[in-house]
PQR file of N, CA, C, O and H, with PARSE charges and radii, in Angstrom:
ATOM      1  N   UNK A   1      -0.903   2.445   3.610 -0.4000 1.5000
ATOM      2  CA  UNK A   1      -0.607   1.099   4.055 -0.0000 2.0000
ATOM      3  C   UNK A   1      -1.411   0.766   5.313  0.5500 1.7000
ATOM      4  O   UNK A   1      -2.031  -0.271   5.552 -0.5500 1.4000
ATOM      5  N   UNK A   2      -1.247   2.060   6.203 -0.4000 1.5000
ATOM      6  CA  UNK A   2      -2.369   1.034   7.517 -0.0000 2.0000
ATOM      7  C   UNK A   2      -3.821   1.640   7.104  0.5500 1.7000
ATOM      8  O   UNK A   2      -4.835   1.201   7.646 -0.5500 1.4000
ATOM      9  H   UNK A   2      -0.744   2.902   6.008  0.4000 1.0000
ATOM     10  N   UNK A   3      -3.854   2.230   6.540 -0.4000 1.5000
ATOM     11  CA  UNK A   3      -5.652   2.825   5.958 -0.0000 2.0000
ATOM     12  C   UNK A   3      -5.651   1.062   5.711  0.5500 1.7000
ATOM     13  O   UNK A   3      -6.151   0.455   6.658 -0.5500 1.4000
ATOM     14  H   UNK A   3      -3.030   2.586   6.100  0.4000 1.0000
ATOM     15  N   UNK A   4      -5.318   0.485   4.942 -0.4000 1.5000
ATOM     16  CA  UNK A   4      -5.461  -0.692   3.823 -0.0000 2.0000
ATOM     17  C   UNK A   4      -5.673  -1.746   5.206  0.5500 1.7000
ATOM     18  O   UNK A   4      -6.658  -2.482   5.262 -0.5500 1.4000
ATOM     19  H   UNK A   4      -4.912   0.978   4.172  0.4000 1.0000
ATOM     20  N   UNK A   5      -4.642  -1.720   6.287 -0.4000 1.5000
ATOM     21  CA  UNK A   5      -4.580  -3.094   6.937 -0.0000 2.0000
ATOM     22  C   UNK A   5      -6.251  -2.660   7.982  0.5500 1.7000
ATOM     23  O   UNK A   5      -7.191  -3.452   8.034 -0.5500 1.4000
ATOM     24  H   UNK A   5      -3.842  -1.122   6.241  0.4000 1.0000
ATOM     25  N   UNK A   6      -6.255  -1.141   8.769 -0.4000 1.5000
ATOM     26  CA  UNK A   6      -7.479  -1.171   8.856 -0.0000 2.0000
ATOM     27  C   UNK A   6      -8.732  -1.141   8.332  0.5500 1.7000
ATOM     28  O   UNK A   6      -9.694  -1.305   9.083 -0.5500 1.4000
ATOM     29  H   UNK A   6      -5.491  -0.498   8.727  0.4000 1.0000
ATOM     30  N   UNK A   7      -8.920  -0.911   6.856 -0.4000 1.5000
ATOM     31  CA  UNK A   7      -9.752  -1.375   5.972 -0.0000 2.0000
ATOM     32  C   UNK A   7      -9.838  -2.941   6.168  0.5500 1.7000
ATOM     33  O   UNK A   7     -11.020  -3.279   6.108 -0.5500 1.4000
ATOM     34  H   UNK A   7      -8.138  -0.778   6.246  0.4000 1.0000
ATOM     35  N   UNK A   8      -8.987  -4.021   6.384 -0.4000 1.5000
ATOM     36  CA  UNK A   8      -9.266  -5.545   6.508 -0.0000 2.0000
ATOM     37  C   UNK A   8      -9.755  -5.552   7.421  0.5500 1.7000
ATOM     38  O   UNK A   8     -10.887  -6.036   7.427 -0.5500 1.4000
ATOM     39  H   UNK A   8      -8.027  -3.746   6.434  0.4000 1.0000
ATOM     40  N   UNK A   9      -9.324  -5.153   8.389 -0.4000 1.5000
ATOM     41  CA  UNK A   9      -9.817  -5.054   9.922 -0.0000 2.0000
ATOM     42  C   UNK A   9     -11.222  -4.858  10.025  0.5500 1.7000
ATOM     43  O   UNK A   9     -12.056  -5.586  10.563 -0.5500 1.4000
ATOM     44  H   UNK A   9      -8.405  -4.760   8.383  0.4000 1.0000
ATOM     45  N   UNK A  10     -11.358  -3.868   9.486 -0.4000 1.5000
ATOM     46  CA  UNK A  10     -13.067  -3.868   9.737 -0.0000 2.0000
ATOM     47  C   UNK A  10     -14.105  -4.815   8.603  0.5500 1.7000
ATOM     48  O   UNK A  10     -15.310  -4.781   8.351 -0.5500 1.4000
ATOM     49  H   UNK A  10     -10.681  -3.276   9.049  0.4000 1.0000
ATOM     50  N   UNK A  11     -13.244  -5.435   8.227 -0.4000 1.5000
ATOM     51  CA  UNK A  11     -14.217  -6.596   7.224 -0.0000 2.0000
ATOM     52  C   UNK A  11     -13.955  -6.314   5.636  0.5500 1.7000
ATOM     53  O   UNK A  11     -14.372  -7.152   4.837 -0.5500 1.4000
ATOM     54  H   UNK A  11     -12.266  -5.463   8.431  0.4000 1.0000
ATOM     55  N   UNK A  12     -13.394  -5.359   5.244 -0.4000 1.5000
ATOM     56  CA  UNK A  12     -13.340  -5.147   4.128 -0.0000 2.0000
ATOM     57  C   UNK A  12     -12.427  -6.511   3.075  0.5500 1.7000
ATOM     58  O   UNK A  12     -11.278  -6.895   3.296 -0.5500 1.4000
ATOM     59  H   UNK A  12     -13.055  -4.678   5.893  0.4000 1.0000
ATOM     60  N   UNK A  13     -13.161  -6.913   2.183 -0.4000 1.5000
ATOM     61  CA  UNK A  13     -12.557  -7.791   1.023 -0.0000 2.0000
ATOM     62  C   UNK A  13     -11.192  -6.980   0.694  0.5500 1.7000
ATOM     63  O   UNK A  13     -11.040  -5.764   0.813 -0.5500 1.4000
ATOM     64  H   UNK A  13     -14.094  -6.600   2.004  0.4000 1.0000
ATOM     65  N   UNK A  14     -10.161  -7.998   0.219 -0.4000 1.5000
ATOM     66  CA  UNK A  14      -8.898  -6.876  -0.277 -0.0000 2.0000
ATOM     67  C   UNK A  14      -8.723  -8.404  -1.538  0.5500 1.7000
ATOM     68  O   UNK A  14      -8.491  -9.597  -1.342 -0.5500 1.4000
ATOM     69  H   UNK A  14     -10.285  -8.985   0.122  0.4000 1.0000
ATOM     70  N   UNK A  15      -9.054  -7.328  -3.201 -0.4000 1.5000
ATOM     71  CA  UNK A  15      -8.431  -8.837  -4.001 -0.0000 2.0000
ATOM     72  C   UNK A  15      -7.498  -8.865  -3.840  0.5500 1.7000
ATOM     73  O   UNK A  15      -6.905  -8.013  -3.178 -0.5500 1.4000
ATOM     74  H   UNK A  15      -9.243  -6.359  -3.360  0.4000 1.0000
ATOM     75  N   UNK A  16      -6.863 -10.053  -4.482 -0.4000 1.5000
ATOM     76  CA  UNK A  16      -5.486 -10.227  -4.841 -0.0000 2.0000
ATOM     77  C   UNK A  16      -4.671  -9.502  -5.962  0.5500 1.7000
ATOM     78  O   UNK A  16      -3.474  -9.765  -6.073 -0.5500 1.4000
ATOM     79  H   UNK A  16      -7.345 -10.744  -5.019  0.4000 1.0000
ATOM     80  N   UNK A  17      -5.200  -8.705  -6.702 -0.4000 1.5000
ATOM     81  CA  UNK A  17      -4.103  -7.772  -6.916 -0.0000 2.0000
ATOM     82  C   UNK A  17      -3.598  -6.853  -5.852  0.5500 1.7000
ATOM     83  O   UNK A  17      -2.419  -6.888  -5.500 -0.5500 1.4000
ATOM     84  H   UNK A  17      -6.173  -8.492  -6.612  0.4000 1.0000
ATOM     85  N   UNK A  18      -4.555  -5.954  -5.285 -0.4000 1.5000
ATOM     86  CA  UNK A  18      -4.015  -5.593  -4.062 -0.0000 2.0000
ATOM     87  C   UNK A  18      -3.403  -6.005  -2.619  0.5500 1.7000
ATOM     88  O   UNK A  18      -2.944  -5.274  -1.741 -0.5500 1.4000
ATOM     89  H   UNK A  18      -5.513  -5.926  -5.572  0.4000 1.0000
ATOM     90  N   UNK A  19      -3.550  -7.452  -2.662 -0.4000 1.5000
ATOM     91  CA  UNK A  19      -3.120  -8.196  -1.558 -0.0000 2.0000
ATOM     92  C   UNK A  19      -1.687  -8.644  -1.722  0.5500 1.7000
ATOM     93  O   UNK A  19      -1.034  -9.110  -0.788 -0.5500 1.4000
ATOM     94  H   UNK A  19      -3.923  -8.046  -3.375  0.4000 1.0000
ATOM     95  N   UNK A  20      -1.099  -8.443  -3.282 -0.4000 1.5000
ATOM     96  CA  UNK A  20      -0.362  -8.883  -3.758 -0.0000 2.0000
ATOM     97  C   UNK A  20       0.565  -7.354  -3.488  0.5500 1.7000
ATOM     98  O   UNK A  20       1.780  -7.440  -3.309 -0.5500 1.4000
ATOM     99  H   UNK A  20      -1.630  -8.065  -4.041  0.4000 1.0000
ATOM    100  N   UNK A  21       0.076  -6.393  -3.482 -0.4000 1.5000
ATOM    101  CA  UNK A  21       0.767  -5.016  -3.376 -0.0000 2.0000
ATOM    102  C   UNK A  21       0.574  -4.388  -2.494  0.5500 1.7000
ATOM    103  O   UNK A  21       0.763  -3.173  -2.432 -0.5500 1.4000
ATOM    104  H   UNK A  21      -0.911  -6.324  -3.627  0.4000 1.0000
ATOM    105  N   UNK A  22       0.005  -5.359  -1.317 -0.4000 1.5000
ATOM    106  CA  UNK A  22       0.200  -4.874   0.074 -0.0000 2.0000
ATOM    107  C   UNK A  22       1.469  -5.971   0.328  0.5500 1.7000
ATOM    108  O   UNK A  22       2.632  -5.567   0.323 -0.5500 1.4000
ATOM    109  H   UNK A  22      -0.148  -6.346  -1.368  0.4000 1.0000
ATOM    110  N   UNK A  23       1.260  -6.854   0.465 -0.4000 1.5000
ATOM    111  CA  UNK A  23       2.019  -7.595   0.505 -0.0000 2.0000
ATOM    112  C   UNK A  23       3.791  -7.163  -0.061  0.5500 1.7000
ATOM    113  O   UNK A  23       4.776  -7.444   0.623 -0.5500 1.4000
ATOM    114  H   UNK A  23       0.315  -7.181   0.469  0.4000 1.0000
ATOM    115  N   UNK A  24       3.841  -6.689  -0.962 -0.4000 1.5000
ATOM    116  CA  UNK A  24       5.005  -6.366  -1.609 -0.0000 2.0000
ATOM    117  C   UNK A  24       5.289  -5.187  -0.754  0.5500 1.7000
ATOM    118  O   UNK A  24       6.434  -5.238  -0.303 -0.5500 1.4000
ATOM    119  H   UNK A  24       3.041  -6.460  -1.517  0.4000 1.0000
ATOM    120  N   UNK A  25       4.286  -3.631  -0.205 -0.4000 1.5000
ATOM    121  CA  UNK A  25       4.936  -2.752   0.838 -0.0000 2.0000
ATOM    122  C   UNK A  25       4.949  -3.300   2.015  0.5500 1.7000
ATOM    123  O   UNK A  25       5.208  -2.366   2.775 -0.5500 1.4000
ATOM    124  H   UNK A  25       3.357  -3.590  -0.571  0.4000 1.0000
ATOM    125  N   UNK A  26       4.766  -4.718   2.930 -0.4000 1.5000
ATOM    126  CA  UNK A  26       5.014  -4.837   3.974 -0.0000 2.0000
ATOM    127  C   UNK A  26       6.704  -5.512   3.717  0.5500 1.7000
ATOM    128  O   UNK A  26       7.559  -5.368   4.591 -0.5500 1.4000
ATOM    129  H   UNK A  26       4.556  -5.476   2.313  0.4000 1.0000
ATOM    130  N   UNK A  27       6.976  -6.190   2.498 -0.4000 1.5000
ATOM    131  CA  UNK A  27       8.088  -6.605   2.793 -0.0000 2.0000
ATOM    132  C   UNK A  27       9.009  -4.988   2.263  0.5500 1.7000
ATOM    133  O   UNK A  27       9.908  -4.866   3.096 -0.5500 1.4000
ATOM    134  H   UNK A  27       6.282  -6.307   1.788  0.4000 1.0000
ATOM    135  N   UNK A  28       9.062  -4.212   1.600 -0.4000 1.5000
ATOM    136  CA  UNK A  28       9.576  -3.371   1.585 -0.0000 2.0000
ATOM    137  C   UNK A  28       9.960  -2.385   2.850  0.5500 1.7000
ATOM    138  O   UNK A  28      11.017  -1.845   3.176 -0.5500 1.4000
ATOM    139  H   UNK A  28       8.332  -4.311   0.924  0.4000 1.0000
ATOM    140  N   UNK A  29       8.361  -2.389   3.537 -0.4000 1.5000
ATOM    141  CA  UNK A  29       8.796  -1.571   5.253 -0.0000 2.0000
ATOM    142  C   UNK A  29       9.886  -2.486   6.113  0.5500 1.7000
ATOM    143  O   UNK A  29      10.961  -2.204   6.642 -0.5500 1.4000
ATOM    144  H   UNK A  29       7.502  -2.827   3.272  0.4000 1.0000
ATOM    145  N   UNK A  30       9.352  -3.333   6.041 -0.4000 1.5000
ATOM    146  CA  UNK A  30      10.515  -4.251   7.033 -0.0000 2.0000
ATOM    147  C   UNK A  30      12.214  -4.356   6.369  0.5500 1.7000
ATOM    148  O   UNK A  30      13.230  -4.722   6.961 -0.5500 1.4000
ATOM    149  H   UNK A  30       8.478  -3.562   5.611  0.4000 1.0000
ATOM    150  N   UNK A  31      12.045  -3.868   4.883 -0.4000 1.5000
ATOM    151  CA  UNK A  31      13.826  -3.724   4.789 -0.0000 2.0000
ATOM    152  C   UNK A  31      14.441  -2.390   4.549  0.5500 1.7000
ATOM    153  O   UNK A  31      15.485  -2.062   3.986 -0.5500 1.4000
ATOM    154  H   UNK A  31      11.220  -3.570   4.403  0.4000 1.0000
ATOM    155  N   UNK A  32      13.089  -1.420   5.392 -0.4000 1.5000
ATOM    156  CA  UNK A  32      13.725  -0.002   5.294 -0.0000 2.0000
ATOM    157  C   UNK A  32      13.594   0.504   6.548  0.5500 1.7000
ATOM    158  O   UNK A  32      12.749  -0.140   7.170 -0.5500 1.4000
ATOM    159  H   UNK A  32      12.241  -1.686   5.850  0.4000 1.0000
ATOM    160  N   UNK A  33      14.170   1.565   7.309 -0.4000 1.5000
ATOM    161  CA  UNK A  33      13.784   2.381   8.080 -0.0000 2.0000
ATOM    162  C   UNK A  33      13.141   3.141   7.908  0.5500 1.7000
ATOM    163  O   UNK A  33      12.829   2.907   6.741 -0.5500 1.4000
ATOM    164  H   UNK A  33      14.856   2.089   6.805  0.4000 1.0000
ATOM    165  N   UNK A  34      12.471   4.230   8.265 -0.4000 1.5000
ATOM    166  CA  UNK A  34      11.840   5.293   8.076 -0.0000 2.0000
ATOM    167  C   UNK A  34      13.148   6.305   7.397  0.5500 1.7000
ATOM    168  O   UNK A  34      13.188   7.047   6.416 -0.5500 1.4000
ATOM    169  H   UNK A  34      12.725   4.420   9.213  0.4000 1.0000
ATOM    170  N   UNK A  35      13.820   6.050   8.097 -0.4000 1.5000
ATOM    171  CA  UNK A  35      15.051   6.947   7.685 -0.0000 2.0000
ATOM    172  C   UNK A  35      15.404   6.997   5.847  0.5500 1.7000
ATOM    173  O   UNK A  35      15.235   7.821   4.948 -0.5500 1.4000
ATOM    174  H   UNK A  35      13.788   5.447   8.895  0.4000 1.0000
ATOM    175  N   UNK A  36      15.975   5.607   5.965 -0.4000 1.5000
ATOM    176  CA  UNK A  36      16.378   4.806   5.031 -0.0000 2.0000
ATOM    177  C   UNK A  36      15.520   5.340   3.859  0.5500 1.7000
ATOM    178  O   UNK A  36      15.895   6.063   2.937 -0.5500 1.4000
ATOM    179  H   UNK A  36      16.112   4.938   6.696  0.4000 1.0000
ATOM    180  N   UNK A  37      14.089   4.751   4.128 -0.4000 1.5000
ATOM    181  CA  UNK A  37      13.178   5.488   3.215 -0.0000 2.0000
ATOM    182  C   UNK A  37      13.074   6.721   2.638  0.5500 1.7000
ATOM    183  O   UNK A  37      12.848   6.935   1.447 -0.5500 1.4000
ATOM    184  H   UNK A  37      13.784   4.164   4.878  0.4000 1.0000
ATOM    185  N   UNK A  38      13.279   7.693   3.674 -0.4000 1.5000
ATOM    186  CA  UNK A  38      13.323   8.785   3.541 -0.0000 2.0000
ATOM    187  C   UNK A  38      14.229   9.361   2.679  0.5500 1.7000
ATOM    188  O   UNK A  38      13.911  10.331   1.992 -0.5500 1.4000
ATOM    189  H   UNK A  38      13.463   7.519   4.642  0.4000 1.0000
ATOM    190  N   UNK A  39      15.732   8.682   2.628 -0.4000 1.5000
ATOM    191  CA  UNK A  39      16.754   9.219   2.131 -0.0000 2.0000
ATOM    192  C   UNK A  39      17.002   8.358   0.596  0.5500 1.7000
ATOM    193  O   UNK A  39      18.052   8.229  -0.033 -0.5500 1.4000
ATOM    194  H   UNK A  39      15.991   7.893   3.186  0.4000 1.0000
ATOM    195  N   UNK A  40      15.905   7.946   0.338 -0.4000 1.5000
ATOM    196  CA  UNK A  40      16.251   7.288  -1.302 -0.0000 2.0000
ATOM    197  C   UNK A  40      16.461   8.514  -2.424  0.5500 1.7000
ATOM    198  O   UNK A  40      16.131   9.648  -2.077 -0.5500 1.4000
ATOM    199  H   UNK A  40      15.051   8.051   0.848  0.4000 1.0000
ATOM    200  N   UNK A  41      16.937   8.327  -3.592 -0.4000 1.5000
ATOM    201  CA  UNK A  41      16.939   8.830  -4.102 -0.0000 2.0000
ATOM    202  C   UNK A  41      16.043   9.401  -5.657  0.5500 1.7000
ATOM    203  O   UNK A  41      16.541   8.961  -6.693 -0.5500 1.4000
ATOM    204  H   UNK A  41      17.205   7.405  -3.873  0.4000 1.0000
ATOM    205  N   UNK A  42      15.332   9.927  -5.753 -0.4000 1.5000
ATOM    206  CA  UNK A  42      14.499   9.961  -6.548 -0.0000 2.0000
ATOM    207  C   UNK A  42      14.447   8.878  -7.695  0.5500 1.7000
ATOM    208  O   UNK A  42      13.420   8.443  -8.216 -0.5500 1.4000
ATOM    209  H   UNK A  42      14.927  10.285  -4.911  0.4000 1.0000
ATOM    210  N   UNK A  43      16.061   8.440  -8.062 -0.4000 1.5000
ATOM    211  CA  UNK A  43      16.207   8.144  -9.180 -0.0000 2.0000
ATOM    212  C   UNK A  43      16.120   6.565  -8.908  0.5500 1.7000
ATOM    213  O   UNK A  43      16.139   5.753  -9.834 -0.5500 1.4000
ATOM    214  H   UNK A  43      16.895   8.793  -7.639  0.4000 1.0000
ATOM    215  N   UNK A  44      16.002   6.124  -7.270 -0.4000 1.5000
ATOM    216  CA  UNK A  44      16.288   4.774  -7.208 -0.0000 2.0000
ATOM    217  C   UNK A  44      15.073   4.004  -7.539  0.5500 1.7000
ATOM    218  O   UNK A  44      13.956   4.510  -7.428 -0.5500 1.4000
ATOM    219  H   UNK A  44      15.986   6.783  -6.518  0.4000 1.0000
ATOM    220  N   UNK A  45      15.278   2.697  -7.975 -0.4000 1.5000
ATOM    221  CA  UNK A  45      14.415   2.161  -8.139 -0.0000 2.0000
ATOM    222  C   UNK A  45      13.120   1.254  -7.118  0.5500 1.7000
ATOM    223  O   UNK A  45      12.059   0.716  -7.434 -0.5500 1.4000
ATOM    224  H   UNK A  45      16.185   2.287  -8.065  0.4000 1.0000
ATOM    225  N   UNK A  46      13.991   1.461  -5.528 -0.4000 1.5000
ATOM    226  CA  UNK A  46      12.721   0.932  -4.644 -0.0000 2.0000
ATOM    227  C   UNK A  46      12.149   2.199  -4.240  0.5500 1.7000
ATOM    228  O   UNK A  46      11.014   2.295  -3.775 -0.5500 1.4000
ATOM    229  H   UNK A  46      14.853   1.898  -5.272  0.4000 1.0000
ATOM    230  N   UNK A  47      13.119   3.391  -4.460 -0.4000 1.5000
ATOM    231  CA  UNK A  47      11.774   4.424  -4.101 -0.0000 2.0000
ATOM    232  C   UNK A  47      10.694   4.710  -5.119  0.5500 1.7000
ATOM    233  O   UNK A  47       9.784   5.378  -4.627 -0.5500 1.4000
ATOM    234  H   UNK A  47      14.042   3.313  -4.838  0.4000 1.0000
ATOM    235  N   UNK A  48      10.475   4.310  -6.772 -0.4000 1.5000
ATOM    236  CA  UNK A  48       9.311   4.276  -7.788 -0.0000 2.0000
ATOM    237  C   UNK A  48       8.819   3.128  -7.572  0.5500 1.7000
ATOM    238  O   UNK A  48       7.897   2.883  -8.350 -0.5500 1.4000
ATOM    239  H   UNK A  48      11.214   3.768  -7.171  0.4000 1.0000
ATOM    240  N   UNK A  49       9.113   2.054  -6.608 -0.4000 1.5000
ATOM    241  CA  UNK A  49       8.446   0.980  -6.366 -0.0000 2.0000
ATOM    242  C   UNK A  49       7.439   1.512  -4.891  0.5500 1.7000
ATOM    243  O   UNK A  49       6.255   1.186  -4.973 -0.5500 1.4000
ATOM    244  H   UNK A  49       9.862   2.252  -5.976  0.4000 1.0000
ATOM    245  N   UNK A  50       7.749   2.093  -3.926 -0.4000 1.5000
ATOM    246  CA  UNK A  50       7.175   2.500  -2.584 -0.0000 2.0000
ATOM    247  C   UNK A  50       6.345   3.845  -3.579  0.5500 1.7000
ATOM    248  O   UNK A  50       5.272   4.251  -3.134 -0.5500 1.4000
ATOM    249  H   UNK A  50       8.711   2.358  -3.859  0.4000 1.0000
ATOM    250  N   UNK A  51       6.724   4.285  -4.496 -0.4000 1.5000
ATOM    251  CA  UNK A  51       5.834   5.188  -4.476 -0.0000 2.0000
ATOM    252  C   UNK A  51       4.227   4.456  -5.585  0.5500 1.7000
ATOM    253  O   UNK A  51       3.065   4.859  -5.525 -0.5500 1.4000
ATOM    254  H   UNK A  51       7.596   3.955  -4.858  0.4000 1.0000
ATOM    255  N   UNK A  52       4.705   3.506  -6.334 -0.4000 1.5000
ATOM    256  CA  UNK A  52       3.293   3.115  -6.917 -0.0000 2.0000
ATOM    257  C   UNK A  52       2.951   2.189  -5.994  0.5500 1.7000
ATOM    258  O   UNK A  52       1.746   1.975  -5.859 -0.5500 1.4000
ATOM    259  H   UNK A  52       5.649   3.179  -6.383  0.4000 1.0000
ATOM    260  N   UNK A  53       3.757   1.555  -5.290 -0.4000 1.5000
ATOM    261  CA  UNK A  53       2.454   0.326  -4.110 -0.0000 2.0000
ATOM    262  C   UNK A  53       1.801   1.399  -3.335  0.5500 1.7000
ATOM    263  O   UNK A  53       0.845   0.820  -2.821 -0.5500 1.4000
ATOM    264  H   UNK A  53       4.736   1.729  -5.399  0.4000 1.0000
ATOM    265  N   UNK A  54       1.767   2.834  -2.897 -0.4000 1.5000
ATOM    266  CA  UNK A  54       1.422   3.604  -2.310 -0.0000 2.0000
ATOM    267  C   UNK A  54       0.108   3.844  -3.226  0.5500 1.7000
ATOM    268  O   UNK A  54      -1.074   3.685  -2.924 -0.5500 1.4000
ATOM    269  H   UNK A  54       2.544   3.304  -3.315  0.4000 1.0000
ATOM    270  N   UNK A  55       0.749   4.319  -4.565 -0.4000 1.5000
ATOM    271  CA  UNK A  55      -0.538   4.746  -5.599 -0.0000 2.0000
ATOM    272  C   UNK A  55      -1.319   3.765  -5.529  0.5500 1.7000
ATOM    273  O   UNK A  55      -2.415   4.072  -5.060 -0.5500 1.4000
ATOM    274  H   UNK A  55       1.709   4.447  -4.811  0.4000 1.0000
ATOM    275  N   UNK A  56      -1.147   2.235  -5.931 -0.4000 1.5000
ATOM    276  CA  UNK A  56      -2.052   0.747  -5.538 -0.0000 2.0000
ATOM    277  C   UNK A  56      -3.053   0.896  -4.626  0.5500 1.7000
ATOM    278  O   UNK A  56      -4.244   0.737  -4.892 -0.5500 1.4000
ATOM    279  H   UNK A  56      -0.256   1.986  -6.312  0.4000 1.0000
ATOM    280  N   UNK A  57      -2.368   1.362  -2.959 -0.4000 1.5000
ATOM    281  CA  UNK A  57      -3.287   0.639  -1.843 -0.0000 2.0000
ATOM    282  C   UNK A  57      -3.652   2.091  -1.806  0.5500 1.7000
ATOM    283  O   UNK A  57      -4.473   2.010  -0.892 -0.5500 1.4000
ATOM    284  H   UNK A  57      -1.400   1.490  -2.742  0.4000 1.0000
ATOM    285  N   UNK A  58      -3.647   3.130  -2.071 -0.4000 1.5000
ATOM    286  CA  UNK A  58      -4.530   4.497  -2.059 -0.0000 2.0000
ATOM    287  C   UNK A  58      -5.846   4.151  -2.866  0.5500 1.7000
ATOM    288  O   UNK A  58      -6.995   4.318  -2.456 -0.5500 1.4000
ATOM    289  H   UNK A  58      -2.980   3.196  -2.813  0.4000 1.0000
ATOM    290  N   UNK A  59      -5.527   3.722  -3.889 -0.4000 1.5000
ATOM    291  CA  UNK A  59      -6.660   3.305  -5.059 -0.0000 2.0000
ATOM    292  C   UNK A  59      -7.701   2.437  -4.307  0.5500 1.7000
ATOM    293  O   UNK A  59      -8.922   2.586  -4.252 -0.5500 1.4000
ATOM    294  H   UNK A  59      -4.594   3.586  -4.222  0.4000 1.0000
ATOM    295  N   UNK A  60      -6.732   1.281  -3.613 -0.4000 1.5000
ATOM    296  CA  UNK A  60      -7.987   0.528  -2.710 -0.0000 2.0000
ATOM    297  C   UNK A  60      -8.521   1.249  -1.370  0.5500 1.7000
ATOM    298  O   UNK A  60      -9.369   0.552  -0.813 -0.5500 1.4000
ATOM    299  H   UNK A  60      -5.740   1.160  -3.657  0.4000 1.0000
ATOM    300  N   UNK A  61      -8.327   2.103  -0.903 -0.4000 1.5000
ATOM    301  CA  UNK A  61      -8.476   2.783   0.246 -0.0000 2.0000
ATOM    302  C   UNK A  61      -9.614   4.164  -0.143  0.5500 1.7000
ATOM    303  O   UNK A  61     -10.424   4.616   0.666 -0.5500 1.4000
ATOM    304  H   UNK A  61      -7.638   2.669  -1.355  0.4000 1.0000
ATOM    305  N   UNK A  62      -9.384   4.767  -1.868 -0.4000 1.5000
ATOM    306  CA  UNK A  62     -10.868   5.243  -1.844 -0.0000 2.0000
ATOM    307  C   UNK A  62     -11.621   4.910  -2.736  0.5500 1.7000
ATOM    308  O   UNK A  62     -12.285   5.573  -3.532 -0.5500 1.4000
ATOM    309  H   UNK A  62      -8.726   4.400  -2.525  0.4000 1.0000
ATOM    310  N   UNK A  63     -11.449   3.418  -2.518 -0.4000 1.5000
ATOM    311  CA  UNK A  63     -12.772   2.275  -3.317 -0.0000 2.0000
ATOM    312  C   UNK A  63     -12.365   2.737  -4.887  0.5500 1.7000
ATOM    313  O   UNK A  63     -13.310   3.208  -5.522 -0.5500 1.4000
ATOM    314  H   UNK A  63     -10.909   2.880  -1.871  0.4000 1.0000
ATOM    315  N   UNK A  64     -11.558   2.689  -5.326 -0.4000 1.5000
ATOM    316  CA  UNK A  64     -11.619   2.620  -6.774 -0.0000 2.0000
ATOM    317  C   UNK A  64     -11.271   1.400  -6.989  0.5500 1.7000
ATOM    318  O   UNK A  64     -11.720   0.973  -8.053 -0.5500 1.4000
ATOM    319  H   UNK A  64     -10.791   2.307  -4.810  0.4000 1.0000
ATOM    320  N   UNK A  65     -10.512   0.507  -6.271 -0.4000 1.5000
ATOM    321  CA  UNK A  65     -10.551  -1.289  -6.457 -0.0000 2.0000
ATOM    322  C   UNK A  65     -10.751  -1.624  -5.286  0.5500 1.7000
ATOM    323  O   UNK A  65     -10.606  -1.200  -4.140 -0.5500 1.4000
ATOM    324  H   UNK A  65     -10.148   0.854  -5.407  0.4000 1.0000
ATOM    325  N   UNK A  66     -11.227  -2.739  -5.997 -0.4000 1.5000
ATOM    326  CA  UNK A  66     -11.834  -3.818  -4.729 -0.0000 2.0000
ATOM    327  C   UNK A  66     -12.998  -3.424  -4.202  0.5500 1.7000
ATOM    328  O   UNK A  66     -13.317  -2.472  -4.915 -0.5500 1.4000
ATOM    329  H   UNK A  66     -11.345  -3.083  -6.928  0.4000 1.0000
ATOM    330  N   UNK A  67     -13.692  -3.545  -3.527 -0.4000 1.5000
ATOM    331  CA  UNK A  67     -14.936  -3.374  -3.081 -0.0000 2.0000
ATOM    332  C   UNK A  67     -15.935  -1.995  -3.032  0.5500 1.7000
ATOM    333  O   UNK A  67     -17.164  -1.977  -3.094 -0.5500 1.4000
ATOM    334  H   UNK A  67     -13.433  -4.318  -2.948  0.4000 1.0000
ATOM    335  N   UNK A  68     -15.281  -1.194  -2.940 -0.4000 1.5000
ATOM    336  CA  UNK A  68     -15.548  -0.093  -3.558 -0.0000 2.0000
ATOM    337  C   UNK A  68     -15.525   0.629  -1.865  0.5500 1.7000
ATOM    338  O   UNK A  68     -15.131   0.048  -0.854 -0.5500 1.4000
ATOM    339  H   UNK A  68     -14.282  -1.208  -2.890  0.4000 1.0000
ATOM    340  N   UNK A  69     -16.107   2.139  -1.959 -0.4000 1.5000
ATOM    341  CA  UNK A  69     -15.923   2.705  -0.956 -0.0000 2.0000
ATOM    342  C   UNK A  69     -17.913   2.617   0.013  0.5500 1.7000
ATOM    343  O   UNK A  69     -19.095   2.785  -0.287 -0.5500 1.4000
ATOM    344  H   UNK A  69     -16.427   2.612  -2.781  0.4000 1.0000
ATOM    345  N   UNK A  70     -17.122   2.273   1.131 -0.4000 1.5000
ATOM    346  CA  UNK A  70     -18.630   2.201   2.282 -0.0000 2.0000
ATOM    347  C   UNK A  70     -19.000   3.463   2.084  0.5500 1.7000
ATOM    348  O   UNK A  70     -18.548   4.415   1.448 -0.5500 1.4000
ATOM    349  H   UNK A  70     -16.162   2.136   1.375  0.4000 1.0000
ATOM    350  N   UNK A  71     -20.445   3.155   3.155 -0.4000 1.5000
ATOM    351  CA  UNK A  71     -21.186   4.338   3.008 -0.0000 2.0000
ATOM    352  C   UNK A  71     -21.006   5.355   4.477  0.5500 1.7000
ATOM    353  O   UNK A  71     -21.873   6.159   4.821 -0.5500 1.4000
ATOM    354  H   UNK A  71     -20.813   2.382   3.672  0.4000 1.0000
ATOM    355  N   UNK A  72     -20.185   5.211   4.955 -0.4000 1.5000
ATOM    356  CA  UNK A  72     -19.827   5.244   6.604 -0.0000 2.0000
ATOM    357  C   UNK A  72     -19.041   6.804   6.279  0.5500 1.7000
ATOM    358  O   UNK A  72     -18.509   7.430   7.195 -0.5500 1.4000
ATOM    359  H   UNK A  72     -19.481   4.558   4.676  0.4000 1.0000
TER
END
């Protein structure tokens, strides 16, 4: 998630599928604690949601969507 927001930061394009699933883990952080998070239960359903917006903005973070990965 902040790989992704500093990826914008430094200029990087983010489409809208992924803007759409960043977007969806910032409102998810703000209605969890770290704690909270922590203590879901495998079986719940916002923790298979935090775990594929994770898989999402990982995907954009080593250029497999969206702009692909710099040369840096």
């Amino acid at each position: 998630y902040i790989a992704a927001q500093l990826n914008v930061a430094n200029g990087a394009a983010m489409p809208a599928s992924v803007q759409t699933s960043f977007d969806a883990a910032t409102a998810m952080l703000s209605s969890y604690t770290p704690a909270q998070a922590k203590a879901l239960k495998n079986t719940n359903a916002d923790k298979a949601k935090f775990t594929t917006l994770g898989f999402y903005l990982d995907q954009y973070n080593q250029g497999v969507t969206g702009p692909g990965h710099c040369s840096e």
